[in-house]
Backbone as CSV, one residue per row, in Angstrom:
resi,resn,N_x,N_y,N_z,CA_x,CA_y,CA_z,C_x,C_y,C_z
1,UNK,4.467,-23.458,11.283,3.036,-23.299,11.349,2.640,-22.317,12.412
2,UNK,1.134,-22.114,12.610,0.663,-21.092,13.299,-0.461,-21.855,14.330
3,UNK,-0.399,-21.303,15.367,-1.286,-21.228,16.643,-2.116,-20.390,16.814
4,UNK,-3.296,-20.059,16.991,-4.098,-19.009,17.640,-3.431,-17.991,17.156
5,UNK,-3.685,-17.796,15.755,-3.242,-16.517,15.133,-1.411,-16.074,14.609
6,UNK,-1.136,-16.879,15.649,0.415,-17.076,15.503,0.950,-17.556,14.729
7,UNK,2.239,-17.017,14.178,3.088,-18.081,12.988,4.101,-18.018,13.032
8,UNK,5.015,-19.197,13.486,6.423,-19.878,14.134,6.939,-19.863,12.955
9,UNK,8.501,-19.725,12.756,9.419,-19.785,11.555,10.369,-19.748,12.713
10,UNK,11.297,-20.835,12.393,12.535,-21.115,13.109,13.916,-20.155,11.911
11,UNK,14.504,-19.320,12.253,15.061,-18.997,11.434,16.645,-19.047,11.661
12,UNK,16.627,-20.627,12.315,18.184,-21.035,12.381,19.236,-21.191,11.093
13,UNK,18.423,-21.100,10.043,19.337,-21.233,8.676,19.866,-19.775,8.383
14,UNK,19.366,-18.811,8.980,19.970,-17.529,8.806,21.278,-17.304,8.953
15,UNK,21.735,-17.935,10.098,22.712,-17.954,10.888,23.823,-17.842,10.279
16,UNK,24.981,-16.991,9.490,25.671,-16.629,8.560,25.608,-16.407,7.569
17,UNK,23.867,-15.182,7.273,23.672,-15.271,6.179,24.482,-14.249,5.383
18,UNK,25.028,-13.415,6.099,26.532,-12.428,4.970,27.521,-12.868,4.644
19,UNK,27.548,-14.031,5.386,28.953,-14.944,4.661,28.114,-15.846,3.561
20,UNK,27.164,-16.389,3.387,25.996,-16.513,2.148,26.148,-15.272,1.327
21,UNK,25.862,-14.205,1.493,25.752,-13.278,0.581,26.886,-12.857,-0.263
22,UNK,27.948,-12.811,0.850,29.449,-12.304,0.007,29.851,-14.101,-1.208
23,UNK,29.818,-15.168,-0.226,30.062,-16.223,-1.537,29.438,-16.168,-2.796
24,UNK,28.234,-15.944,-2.083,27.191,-15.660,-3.896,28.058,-14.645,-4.706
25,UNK,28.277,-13.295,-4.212,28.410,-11.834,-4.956,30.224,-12.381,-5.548
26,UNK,30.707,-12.836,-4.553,31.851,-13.488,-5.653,31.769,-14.374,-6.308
27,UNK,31.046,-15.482,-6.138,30.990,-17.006,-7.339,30.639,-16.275,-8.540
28,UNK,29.522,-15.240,-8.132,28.840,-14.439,-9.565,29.940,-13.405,-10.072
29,UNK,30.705,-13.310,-9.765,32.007,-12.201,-10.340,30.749,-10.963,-10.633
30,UNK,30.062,-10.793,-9.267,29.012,-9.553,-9.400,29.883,-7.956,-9.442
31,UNK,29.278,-7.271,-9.631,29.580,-5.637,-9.591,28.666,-4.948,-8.821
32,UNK,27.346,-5.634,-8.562,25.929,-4.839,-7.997,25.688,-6.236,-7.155
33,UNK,25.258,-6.398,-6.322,24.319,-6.767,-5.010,22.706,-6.078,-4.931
34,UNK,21.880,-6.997,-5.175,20.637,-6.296,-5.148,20.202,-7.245,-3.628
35,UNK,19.924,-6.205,-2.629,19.511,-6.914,-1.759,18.076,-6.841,-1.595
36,UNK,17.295,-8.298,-1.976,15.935,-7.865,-1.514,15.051,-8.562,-0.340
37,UNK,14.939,-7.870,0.390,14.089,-8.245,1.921,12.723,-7.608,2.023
38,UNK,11.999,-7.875,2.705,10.556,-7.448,3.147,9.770,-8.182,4.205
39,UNK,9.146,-9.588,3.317,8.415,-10.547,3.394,8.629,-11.098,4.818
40,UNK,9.678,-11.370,5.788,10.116,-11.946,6.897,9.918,-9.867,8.164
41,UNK,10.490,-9.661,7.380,11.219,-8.321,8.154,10.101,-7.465,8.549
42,UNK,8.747,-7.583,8.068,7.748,-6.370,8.246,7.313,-6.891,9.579
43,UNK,7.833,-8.365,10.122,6.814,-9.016,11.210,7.233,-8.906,12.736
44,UNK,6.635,-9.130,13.582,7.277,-8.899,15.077,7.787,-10.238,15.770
45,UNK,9.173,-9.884,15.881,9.755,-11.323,16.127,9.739,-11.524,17.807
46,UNK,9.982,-13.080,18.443,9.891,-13.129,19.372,11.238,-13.980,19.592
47,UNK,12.358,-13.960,20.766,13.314,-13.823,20.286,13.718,-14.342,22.200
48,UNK,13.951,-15.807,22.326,14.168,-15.939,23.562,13.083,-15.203,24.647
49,UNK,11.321,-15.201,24.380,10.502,-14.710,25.328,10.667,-13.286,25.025
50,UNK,11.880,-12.125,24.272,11.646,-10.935,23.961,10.896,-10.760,22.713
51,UNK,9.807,-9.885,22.827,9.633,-9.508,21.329,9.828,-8.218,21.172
52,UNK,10.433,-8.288,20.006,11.018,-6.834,19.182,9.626,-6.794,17.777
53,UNK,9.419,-5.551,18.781,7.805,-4.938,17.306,8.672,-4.199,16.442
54,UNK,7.774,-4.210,15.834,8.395,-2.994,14.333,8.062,-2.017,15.050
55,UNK,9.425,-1.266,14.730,8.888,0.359,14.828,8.849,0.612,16.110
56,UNK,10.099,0.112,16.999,10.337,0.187,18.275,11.665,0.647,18.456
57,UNK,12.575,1.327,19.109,14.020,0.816,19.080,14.434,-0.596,18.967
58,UNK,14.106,-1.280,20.119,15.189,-3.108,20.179,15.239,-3.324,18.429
59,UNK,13.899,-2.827,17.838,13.593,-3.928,17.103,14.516,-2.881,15.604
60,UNK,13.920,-1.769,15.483,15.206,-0.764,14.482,16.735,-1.264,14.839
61,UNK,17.019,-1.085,16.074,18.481,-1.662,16.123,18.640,-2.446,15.381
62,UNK,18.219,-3.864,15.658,18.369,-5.525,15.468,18.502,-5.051,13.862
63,UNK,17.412,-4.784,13.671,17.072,-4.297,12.035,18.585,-3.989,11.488
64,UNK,18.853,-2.810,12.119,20.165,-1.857,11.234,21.655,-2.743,11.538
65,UNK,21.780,-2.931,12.709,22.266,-4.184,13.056,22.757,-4.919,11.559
66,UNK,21.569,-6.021,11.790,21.889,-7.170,10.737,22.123,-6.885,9.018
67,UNK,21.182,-5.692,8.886,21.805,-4.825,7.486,22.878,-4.708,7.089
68,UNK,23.665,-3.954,8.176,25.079,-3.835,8.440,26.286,-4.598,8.150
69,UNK,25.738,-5.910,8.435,26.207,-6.848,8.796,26.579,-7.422,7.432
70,UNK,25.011,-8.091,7.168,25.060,-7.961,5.016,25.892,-7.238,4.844
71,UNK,25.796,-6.327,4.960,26.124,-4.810,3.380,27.860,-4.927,3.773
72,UNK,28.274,-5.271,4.823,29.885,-5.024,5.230,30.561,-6.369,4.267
73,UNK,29.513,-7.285,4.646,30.510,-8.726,3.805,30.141,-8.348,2.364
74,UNK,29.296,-7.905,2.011,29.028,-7.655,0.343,29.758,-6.522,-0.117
75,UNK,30.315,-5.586,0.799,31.086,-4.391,0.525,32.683,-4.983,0.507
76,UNK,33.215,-6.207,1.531,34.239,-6.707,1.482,34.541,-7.719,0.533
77,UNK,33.448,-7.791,-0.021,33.809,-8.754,-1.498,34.154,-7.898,-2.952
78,UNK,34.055,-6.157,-2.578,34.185,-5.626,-3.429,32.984,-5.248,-4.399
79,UNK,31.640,-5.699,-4.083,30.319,-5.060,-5.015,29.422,-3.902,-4.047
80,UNK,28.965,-2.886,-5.190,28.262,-2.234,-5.276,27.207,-2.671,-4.176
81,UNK,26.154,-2.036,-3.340,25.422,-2.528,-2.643,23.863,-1.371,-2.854
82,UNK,22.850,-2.332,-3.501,21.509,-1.918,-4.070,20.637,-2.162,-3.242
83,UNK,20.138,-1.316,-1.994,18.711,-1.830,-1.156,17.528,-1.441,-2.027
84,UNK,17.121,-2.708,-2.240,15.628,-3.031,-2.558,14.397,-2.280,-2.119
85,UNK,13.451,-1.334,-2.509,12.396,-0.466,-1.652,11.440,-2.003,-1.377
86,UNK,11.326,-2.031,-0.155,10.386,-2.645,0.490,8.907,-2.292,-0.323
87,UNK,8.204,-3.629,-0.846,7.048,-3.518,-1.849,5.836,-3.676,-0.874
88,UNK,4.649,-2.553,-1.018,3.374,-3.066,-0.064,3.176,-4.266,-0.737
89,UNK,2.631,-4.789,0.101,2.179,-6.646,-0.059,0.508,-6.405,0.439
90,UNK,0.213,-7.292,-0.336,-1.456,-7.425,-0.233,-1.859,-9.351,-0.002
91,UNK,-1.465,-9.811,0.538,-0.901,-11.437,0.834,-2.678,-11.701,0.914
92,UNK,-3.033,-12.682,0.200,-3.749,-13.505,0.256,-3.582,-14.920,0.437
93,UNK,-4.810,-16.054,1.177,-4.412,-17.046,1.381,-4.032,-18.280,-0.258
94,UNK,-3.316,-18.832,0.050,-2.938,-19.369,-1.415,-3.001,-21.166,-1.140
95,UNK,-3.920,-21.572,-2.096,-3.729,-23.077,-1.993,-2.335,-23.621,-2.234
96,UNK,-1.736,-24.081,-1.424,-0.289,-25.146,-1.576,0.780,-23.983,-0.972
97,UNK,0.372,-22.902,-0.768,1.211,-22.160,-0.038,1.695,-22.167,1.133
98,UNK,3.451,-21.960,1.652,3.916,-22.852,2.709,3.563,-21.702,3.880
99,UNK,2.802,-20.553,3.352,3.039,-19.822,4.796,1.373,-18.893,4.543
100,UNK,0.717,-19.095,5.459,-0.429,-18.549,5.405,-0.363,-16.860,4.976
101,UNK,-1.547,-16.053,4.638,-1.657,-15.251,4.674,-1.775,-14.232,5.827
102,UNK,-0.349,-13.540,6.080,-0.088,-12.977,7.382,-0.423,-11.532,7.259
103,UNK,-0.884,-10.932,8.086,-1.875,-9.615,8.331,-0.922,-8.748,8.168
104,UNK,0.355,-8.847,8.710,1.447,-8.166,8.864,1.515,-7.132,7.749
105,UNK,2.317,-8.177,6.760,2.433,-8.097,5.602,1.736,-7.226,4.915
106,UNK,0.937,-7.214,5.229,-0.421,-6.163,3.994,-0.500,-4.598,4.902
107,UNK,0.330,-4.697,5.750,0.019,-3.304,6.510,1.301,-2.127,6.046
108,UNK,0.807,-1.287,5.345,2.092,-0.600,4.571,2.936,0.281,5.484
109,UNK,2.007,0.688,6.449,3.031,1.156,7.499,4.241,0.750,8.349
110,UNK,3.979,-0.857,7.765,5.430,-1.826,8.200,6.471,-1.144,6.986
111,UNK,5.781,-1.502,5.755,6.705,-1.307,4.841,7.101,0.072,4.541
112,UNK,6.545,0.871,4.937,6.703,2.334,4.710,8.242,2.412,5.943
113,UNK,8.284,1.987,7.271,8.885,2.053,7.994,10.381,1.429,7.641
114,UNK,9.649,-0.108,7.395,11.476,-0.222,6.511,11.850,0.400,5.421
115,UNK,11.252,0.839,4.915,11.745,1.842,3.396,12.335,3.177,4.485
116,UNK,11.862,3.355,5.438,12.780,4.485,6.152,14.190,4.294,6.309
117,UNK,14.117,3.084,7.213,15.232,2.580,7.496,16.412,2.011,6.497
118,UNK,15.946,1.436,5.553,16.854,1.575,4.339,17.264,2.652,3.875
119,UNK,16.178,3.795,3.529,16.875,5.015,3.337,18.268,5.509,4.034
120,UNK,17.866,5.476,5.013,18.818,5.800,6.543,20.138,5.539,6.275
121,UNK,20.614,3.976,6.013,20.895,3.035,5.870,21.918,3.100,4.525
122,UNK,21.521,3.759,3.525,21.677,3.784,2.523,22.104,5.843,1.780
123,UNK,22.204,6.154,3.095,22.199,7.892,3.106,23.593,8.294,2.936
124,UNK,24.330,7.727,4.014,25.916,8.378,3.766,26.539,8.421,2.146
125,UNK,27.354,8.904,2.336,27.699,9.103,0.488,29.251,8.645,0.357
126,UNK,29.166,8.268,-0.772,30.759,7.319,-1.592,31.052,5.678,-0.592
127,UNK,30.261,5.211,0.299,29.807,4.229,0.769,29.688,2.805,0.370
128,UNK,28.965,2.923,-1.332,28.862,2.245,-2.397,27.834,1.801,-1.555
129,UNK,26.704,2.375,-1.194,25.305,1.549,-0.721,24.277,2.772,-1.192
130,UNK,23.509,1.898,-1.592,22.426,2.768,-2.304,20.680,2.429,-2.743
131,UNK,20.076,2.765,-2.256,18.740,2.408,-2.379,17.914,2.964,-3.354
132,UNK,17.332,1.673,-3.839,16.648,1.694,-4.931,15.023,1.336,-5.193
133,UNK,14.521,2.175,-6.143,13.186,2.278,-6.078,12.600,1.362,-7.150
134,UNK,11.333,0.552,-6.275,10.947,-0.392,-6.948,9.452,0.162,-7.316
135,UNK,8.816,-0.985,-8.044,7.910,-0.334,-9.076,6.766,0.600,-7.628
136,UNK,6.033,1.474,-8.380,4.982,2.310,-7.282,3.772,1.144,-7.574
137,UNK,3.470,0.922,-8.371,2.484,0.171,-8.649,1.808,-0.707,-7.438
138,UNK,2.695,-1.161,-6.877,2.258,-2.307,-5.401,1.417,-1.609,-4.232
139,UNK,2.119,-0.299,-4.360,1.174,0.386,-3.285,-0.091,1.376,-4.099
140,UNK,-0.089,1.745,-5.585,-0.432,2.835,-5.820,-1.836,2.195,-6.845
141,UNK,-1.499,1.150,-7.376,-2.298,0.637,-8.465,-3.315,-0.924,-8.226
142,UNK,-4.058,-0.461,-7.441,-5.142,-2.234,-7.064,-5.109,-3.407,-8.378
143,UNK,-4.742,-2.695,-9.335,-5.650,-3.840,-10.216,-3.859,-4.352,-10.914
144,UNK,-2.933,-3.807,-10.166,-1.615,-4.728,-10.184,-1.658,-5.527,-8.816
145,UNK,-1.271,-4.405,-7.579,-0.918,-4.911,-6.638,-2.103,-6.057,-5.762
146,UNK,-2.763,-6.325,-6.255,-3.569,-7.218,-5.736,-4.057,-8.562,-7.058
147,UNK,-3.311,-8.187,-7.955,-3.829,-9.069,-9.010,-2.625,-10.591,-8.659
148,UNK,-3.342,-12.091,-8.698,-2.317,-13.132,-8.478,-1.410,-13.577,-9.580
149,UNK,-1.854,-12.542,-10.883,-0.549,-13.037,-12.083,0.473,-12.268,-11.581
150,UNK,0.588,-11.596,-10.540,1.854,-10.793,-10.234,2.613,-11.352,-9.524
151,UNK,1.425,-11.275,-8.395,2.088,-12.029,-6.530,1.627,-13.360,-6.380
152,UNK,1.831,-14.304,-6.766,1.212,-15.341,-6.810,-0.054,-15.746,-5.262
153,UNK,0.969,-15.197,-4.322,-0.194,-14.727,-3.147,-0.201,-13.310,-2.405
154,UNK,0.140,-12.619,-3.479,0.001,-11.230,-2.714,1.182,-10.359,-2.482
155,UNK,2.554,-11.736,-2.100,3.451,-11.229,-1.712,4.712,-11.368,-2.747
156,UNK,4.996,-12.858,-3.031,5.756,-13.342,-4.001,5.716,-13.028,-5.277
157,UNK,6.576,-12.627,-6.177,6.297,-12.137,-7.365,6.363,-13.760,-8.414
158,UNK,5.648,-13.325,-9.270,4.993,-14.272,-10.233,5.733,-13.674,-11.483
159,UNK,6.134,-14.149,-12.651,6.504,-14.363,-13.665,6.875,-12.385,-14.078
160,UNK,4.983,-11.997,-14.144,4.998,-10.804,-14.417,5.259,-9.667,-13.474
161,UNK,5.499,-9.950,-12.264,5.421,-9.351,-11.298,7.358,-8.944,-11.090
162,UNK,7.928,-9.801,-11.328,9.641,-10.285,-11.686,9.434,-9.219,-12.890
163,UNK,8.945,-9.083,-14.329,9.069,-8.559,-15.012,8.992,-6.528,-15.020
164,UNK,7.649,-6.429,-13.762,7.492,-5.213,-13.462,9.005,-4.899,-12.244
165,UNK,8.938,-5.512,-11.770,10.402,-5.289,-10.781,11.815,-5.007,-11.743
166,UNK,11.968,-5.516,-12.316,13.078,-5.913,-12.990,13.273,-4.530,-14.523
167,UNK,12.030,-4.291,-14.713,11.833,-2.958,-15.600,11.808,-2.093,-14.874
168,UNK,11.082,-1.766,-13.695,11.816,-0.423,-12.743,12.636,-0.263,-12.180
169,UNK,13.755,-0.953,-12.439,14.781,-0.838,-11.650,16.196,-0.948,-12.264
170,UNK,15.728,-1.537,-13.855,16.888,-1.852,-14.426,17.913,-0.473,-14.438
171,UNK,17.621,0.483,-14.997,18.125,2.110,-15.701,18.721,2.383,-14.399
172,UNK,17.902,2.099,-12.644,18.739,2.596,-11.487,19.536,1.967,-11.200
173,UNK,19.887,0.596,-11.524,20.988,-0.755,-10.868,21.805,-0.256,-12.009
174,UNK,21.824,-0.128,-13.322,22.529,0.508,-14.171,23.615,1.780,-14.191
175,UNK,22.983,2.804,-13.458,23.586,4.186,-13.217,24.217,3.860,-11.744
176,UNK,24.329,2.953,-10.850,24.809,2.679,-10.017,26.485,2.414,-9.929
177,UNK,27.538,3.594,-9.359,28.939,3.403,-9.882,29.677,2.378,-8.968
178,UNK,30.404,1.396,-9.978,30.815,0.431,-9.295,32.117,0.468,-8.767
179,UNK,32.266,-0.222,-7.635,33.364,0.496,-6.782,34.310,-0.808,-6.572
180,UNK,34.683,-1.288,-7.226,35.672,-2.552,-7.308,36.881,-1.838,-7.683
């Protein structure tokens, strides 16, 4: 929950989440890894009394850092590795929703910034990491990216919103050469 504007997320379950990622990408006898992040990552964490802002060094490090980290155990399981383009979010408040509508989130210059950093991230070549472009619509089109049959609050994709993701991206996760 949140305080005076504030909003606490304990994110002790993280805590080996590339050894999570590589079990998945093998139980699934995967070829592609689609990694998708945003929703947590656009926000400014506070971290033992430090806070790391977006769009600072501490906080790019930490960022490229923990990417790294993923993409090495998903690369040592032998799959392909697909970064997700960070989607503008337009988060509205949502009845029964576990996490309020955070300001963060809706500011595209967060997301514009991690779409840098994935790029970055995703630049060297024969690597088997590769970034991929998700629909324009979220940032480009109001009467998607703000509509709740998509994002159920703005941020989360909804039925059709899965369907627009999943059609722009299929043909690029497709042409993606697999390196097993």
């Amino acid at each position: 929950g949140g305080t005076n504007g504030n909003f606490r997320r304990n994110f002790a379950n993280c805590v080996g989440f590339e050894k999570n990622w590589a079990k998945s990408a093998t139980k699934a006898k995967a070829d592609v890894a689609l990694v998708v992040i945003g929703a947590w990552e656009v926000l400014d964490l506070k971290i033992n009394g430090f806070t790391f802002a977006l769009k600072t060094l501490p906080a790019d490090t930490m960022f490229r850092t923990q990417m790294q980290r993923g993409i090495d155990a998903l690369r040592a399981s032998g799959v392909t590795v697909a970064l997700l383009e960070v989607a503008c979010m337009r988060p509205v408040e949502s009845k029964g929703g576990p996490v309020p509508a955070l300001p963060q989130r809706g500011d595209d210059a967060r997301t514009r910034h991690l779409n840098e950093l994935l790029r970055e991230i995703a630049a060297p070549e024969d690597d088997g990491v590769f970034f991929v472009s998700g629909p324009k619509e979220w940032c480009a089109d109001p009467t998607i990216s703000t509509s709740l049959s998509y994002r159920w609050d703005g941020v989360h994709a909804y039925k059709p919103g899965a369907k627009l993701i999943f059609e722009t991206i299929a043909n690029s996760i497709l042409q993606l050469p697999i390196t097993k």
